[in-house]
N, CA, C and O atoms as CSV, one atom per row, in Angstrom:
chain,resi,resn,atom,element,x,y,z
A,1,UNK,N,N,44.695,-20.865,-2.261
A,1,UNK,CA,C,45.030,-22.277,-2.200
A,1,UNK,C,C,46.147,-22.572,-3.196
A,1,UNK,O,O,46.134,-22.264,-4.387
A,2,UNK,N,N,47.318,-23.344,-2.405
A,2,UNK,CA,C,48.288,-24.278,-3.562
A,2,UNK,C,C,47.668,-24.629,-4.798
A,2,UNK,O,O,46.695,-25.376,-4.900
A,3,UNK,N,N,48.284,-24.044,-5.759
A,3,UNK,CA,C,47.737,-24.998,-6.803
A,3,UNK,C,C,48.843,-25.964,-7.075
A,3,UNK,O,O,50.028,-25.689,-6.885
A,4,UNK,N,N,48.325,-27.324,-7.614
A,4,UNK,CA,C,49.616,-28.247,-7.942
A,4,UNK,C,C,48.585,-29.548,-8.550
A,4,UNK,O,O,47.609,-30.215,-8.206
A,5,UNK,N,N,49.601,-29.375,-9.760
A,5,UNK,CA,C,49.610,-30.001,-10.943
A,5,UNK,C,C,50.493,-31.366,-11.008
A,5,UNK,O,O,51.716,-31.502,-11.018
A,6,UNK,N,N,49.365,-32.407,-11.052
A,6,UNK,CA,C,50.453,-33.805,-11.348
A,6,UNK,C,C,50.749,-34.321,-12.544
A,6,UNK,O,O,49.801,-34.707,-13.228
A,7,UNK,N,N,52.113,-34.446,-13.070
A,7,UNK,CA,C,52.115,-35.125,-14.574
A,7,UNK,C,C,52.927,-36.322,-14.531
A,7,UNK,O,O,53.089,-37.084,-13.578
A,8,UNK,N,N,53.417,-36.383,-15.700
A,8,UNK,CA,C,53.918,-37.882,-15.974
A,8,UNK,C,C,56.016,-38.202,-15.111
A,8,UNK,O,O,56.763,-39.146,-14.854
A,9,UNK,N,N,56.011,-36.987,-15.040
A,9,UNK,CA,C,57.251,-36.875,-14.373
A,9,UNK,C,C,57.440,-36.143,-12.643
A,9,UNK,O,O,58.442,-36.090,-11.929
A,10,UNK,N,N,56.036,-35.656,-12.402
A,10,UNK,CA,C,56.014,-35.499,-11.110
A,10,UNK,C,C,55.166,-34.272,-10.736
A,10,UNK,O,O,54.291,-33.919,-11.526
A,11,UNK,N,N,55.326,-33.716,-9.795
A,11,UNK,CA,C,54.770,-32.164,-9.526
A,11,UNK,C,C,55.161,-30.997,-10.492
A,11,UNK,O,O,56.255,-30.665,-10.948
A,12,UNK,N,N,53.788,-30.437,-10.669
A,12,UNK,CA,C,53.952,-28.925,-10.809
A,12,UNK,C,C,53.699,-28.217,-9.907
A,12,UNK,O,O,52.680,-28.646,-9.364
A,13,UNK,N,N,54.298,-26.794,-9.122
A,13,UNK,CA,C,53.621,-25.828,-8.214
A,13,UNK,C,C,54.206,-24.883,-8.902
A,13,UNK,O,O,55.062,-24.982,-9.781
A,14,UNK,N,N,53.535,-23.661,-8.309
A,14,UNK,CA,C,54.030,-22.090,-8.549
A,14,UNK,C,C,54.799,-21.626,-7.560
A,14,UNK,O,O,54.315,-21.789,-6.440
A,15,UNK,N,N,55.574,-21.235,-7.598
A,15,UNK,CA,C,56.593,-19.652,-6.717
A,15,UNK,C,C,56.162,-18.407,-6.692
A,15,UNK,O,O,55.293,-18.174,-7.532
A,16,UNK,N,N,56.421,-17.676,-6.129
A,16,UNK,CA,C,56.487,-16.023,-6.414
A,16,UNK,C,C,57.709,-16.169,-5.029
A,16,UNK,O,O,57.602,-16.689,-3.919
A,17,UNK,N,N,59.035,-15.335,-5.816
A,17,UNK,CA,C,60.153,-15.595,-5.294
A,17,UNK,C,C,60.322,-13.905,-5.239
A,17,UNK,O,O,60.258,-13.035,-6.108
A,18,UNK,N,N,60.643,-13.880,-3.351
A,18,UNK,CA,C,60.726,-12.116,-3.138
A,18,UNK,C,C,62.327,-12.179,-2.617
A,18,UNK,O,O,62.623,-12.379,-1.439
A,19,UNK,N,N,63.490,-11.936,-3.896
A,19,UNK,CA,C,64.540,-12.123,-3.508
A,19,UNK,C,C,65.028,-10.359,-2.710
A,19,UNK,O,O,64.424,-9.287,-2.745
A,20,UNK,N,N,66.492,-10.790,-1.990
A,20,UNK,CA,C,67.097,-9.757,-1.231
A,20,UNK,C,C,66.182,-9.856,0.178
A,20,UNK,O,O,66.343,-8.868,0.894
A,21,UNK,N,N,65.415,-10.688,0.617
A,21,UNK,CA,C,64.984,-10.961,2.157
A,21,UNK,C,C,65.817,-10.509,3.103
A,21,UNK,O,O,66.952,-10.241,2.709
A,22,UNK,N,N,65.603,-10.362,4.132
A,22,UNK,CA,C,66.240,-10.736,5.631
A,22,UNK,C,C,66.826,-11.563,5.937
A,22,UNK,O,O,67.886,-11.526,6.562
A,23,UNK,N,N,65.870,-13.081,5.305
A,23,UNK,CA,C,66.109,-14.525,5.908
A,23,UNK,C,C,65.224,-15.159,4.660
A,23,UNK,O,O,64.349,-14.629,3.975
A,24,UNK,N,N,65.710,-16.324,4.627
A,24,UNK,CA,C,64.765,-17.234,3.602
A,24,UNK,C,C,63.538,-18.015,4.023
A,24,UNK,O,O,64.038,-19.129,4.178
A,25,UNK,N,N,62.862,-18.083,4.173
A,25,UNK,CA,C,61.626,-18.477,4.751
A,25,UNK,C,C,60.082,-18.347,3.756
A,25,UNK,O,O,59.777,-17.416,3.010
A,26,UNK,N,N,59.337,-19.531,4.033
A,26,UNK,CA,C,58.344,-19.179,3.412
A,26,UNK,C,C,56.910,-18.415,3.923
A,26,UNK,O,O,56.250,-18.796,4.889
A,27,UNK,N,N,56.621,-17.403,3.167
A,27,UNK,CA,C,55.895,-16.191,3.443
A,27,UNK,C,C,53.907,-16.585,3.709
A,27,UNK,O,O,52.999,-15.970,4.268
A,28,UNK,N,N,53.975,-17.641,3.110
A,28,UNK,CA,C,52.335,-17.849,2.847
A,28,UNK,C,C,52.060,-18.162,1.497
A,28,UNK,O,O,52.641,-19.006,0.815
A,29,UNK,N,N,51.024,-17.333,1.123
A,29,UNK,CA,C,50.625,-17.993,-0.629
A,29,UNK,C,C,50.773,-16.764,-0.879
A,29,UNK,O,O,51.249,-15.890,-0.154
A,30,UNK,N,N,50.326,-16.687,-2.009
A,30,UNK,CA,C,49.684,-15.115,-3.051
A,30,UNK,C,C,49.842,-15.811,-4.579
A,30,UNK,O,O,50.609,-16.227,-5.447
A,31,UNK,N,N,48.087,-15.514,-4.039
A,31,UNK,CA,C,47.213,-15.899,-5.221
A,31,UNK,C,C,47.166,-17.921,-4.758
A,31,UNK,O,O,46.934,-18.417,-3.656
A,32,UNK,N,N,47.522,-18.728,-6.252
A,32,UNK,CA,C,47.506,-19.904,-6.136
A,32,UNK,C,C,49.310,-20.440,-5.578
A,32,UNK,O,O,49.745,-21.542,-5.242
A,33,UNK,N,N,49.827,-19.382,-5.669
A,33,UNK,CA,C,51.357,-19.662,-5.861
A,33,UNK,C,C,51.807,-19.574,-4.524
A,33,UNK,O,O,51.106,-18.794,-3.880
A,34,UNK,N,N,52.699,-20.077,-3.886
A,34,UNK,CA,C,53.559,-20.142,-2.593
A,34,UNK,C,C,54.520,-18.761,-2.569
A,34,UNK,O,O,55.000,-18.502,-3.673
A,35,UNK,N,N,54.708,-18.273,-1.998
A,35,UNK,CA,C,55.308,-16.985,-1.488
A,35,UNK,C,C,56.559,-17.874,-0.760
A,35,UNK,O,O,56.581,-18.814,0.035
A,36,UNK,N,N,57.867,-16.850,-1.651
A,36,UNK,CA,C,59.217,-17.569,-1.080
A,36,UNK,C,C,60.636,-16.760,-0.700
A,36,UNK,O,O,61.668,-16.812,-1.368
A,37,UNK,N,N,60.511,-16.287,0.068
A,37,UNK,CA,C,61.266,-15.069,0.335
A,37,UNK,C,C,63.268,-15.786,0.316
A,37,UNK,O,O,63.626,-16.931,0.591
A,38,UNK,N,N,63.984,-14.822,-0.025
A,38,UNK,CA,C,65.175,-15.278,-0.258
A,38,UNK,C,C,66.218,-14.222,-0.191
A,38,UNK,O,O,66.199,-13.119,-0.737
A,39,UNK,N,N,67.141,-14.749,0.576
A,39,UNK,CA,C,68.466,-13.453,1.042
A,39,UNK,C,C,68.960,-13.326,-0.672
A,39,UNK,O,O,68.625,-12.253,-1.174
A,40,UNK,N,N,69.455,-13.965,-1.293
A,40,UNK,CA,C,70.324,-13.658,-2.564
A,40,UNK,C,C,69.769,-12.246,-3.134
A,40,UNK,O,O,68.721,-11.658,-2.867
A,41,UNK,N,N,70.831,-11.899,-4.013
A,41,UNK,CA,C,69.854,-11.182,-5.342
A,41,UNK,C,C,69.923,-11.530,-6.573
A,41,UNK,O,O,70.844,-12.159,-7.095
A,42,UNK,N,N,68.649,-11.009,-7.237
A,42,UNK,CA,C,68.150,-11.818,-8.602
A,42,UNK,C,C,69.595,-11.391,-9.372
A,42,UNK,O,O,69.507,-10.456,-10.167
A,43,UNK,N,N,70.832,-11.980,-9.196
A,43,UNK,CA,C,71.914,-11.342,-9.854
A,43,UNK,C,C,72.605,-12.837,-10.673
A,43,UNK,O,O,72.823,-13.812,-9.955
A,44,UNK,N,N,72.779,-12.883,-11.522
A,44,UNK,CA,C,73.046,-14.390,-12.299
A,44,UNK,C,C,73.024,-15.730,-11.557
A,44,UNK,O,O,73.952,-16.455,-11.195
A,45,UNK,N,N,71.648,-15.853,-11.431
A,45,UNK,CA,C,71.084,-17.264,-10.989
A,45,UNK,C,C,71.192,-17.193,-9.437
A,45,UNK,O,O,70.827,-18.122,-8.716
A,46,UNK,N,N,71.722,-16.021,-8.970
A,46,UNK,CA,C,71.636,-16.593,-7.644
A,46,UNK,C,C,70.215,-16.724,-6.740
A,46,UNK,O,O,69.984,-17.602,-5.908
A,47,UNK,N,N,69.703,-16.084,-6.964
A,47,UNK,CA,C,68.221,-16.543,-6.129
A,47,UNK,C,C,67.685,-17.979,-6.349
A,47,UNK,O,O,67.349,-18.843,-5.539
A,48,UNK,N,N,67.722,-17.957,-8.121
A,48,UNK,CA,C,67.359,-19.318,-8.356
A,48,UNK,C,C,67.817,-20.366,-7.716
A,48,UNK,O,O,67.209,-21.287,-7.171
A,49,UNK,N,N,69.055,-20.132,-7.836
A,49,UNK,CA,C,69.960,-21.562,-7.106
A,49,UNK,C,C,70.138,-21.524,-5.295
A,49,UNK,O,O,70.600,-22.452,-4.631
A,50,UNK,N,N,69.698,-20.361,-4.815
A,50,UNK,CA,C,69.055,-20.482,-3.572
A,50,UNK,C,C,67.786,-20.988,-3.270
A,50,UNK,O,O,67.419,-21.662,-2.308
A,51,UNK,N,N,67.220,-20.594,-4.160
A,51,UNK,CA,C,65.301,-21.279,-3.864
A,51,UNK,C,C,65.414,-22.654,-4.063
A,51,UNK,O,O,64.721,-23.402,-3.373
A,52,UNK,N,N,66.138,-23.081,-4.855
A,52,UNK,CA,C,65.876,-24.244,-5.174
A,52,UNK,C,C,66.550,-24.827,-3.750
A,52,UNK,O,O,66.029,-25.514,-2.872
A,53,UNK,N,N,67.536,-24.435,-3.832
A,53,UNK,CA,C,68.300,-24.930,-2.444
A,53,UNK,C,C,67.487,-24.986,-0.811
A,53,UNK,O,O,67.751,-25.878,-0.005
A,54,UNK,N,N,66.930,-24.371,-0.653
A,54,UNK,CA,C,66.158,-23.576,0.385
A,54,UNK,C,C,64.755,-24.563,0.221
A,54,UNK,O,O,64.474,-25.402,1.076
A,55,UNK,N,N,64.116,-24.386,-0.719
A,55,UNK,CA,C,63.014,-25.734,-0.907
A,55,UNK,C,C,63.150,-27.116,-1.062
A,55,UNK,O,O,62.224,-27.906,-0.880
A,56,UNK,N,N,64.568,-27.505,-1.477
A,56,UNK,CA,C,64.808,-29.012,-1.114
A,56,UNK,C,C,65.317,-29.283,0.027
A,56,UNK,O,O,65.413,-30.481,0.293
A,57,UNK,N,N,65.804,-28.266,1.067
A,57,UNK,CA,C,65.704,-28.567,2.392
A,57,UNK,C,C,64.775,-28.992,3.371
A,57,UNK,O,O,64.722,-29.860,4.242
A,58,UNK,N,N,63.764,-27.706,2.746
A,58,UNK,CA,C,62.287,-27.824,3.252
A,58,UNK,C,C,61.298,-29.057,3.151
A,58,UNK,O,O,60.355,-29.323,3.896
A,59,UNK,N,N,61.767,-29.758,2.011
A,59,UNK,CA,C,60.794,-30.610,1.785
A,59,UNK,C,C,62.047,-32.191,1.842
A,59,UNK,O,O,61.560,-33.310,2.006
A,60,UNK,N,N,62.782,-32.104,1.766
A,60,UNK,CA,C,64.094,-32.885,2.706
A,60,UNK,C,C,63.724,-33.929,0.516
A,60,UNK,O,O,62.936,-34.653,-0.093
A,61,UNK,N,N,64.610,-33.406,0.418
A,61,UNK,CA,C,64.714,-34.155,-1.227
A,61,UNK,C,C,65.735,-33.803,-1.566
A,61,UNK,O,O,66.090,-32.735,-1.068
A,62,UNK,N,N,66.584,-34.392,-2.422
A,62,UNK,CA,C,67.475,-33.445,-3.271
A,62,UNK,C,C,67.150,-32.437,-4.476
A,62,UNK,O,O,66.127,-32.471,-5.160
A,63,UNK,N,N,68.161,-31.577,-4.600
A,63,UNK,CA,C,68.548,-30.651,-5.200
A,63,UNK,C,C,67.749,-31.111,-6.569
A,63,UNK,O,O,66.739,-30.637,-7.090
A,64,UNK,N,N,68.643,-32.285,-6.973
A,64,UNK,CA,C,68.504,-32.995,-8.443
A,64,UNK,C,C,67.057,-33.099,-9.026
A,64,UNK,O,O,66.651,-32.974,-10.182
A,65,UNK,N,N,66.210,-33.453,-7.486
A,65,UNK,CA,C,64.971,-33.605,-8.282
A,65,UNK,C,C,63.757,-32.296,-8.089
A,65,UNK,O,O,62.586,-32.585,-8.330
A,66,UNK,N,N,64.095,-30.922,-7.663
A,66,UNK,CA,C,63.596,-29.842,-7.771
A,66,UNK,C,C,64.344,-28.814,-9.489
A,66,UNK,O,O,65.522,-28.553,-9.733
A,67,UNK,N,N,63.309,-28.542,-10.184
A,67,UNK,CA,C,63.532,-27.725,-11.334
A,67,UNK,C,C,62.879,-26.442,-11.958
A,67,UNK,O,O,61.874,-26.561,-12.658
A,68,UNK,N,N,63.313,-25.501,-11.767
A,68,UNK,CA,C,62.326,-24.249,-12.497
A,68,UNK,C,C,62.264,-24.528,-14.098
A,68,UNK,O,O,63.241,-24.371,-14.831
A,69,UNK,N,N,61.152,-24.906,-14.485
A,69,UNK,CA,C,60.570,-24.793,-15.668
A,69,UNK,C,C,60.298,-23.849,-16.245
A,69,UNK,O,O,60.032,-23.818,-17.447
A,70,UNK,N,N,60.313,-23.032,-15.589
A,70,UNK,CA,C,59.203,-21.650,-16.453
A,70,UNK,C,C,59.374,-20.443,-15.162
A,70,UNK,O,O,58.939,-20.443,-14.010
A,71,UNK,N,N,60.307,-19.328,-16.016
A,71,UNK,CA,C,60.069,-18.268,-14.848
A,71,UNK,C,C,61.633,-17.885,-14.957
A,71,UNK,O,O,61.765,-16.713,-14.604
A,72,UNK,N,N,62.730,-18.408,-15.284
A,72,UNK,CA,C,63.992,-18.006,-14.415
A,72,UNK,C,C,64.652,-16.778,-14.254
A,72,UNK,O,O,65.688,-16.462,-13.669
A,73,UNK,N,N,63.746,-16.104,-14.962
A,73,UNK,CA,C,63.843,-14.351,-14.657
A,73,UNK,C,C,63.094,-13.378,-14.305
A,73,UNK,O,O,63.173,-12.152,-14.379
A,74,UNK,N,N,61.947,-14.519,-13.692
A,74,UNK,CA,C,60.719,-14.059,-13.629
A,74,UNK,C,C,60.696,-14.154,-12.015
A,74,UNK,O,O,61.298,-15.053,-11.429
A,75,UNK,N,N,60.068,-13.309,-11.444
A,75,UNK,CA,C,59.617,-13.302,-10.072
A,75,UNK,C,C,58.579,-14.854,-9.910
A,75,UNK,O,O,59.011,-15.695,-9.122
A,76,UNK,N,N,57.381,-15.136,-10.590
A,76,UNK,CA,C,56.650,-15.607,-10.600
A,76,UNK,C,C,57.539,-17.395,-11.633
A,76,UNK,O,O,57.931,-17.404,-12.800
A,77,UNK,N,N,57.568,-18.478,-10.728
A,77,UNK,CA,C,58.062,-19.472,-11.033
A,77,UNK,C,C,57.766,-20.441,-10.844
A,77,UNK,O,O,57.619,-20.994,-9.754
A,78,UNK,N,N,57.536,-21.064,-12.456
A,78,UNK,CA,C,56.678,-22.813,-11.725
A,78,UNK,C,C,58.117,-24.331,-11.567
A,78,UNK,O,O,58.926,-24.706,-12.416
A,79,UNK,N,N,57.965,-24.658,-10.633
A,79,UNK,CA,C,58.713,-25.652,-10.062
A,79,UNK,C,C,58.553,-27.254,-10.371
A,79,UNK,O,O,57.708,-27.950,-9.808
A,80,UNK,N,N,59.247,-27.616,-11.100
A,80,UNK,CA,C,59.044,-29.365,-11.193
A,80,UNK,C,C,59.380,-30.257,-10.308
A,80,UNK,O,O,60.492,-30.660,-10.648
A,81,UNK,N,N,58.904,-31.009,-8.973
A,81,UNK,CA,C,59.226,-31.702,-8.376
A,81,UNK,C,C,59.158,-33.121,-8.686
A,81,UNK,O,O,58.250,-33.838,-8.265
A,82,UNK,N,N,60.739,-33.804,-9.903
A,82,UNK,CA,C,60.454,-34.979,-10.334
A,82,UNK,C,C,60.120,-35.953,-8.949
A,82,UNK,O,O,60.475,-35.832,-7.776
A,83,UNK,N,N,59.247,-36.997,-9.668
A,83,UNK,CA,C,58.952,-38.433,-8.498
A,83,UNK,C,C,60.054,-39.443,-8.602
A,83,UNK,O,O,60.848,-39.501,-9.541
A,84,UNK,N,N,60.036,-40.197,-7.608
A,84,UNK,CA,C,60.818,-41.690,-8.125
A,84,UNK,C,C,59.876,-42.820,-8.204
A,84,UNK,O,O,60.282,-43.963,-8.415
A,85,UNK,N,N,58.926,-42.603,-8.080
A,85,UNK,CA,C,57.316,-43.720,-8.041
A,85,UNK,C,C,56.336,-43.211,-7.368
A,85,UNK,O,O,56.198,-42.123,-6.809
A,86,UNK,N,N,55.711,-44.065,-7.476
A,86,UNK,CA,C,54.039,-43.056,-7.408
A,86,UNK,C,C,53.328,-42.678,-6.211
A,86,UNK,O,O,52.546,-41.747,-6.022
A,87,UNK,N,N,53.895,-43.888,-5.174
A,87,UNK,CA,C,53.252,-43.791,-3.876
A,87,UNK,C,C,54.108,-42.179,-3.739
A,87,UNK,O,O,53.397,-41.223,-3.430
A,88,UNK,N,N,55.287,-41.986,-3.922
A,88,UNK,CA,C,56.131,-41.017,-3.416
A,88,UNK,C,C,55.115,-39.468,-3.850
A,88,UNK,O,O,55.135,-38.550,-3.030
A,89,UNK,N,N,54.421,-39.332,-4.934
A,89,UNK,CA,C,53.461,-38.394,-5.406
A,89,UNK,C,C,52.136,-37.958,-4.363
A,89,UNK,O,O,51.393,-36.980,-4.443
A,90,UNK,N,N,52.149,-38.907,-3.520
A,90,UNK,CA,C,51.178,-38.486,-2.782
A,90,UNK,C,C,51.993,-37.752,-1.743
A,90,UNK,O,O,51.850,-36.541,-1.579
A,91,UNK,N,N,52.801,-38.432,-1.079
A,91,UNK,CA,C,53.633,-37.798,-0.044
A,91,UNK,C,C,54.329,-36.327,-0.161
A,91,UNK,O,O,54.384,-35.502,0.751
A,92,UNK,N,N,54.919,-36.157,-1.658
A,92,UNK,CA,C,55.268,-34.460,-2.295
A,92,UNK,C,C,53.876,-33.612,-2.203
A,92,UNK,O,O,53.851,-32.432,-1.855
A,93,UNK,N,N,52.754,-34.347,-2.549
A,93,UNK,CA,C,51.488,-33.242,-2.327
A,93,UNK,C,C,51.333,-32.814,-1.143
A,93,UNK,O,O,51.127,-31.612,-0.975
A,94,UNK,N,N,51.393,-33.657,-0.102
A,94,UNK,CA,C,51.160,-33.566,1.610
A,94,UNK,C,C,52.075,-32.487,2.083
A,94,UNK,O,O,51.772,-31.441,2.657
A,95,UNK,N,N,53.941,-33.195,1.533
A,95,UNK,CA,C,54.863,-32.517,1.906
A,95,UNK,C,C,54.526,-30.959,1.541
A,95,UNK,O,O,54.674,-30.229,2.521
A,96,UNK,N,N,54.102,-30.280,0.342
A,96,UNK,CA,C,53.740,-28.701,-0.303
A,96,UNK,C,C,52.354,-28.298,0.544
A,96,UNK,O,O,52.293,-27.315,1.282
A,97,UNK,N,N,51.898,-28.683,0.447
A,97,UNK,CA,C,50.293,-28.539,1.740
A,97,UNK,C,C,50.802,-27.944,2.560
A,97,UNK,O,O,50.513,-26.778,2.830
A,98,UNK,N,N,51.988,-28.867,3.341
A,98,UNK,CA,C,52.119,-28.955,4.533
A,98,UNK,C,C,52.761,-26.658,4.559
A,98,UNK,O,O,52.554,-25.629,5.201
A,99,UNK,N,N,53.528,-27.155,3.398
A,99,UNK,CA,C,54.204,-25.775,3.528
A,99,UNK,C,C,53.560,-24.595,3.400
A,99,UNK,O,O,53.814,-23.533,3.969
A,100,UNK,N,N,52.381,-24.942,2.318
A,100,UNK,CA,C,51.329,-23.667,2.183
A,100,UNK,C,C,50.656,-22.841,3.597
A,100,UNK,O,O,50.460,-21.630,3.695
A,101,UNK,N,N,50.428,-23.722,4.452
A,101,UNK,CA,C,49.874,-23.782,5.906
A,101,UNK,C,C,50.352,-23.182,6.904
A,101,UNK,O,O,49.586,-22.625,7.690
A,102,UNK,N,N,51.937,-23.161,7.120
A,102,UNK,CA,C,52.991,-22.885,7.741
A,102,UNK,C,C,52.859,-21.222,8.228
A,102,UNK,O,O,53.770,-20.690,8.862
């Protein structure tokens, strides 16, 4: 199961980012964390700045308000999805659900 963490600035979730893919697409879970497969390679930021790219598509947000907190060299990466208000916090939980499922 997703794990995801709500704080004062918005979502927490986990990654596990399997860069050099085929295609970018999301894989399932493993463990509590979302499985996130990605063409780049882990070669100066580029995966990062693909995942991020690749998950604010997915979840139709901008860029601006997706952030790796913790991880950026790490396979394993937790993601900040800032809010703009609160009703919007329920809808980012639904929206990541939705993706865990997929």
């Amino acid at each position: 199961m997703l794990q995801i963490k709500e704080t004062a600035e918005g979502i927490l979730f986990k990654i596990v980012v399997l860069p050099k893919s085929s295609r970018n697409m999301i894989a399932g879970l493993h463990g509590n964390a979302l499985k996130v497969k990605i063409t780049a390679p882990p070669v100066e930021g580029a995966a990062n700045k693909m995942c991020v790219s690749f998950l604010s598509k997915l979840l139709k947000t901008p860029k601006s308000s997706l952030e790796i907190v913790s991880g950026p060299s790490a396979r394993t990466k937790q993601i900040l999805w800032r809010k703009s208000d609160a009703q919007e916090l329920s809808a980012q939980r639904q929206a990541l659900c939705a993706l865990a499922t997929e």
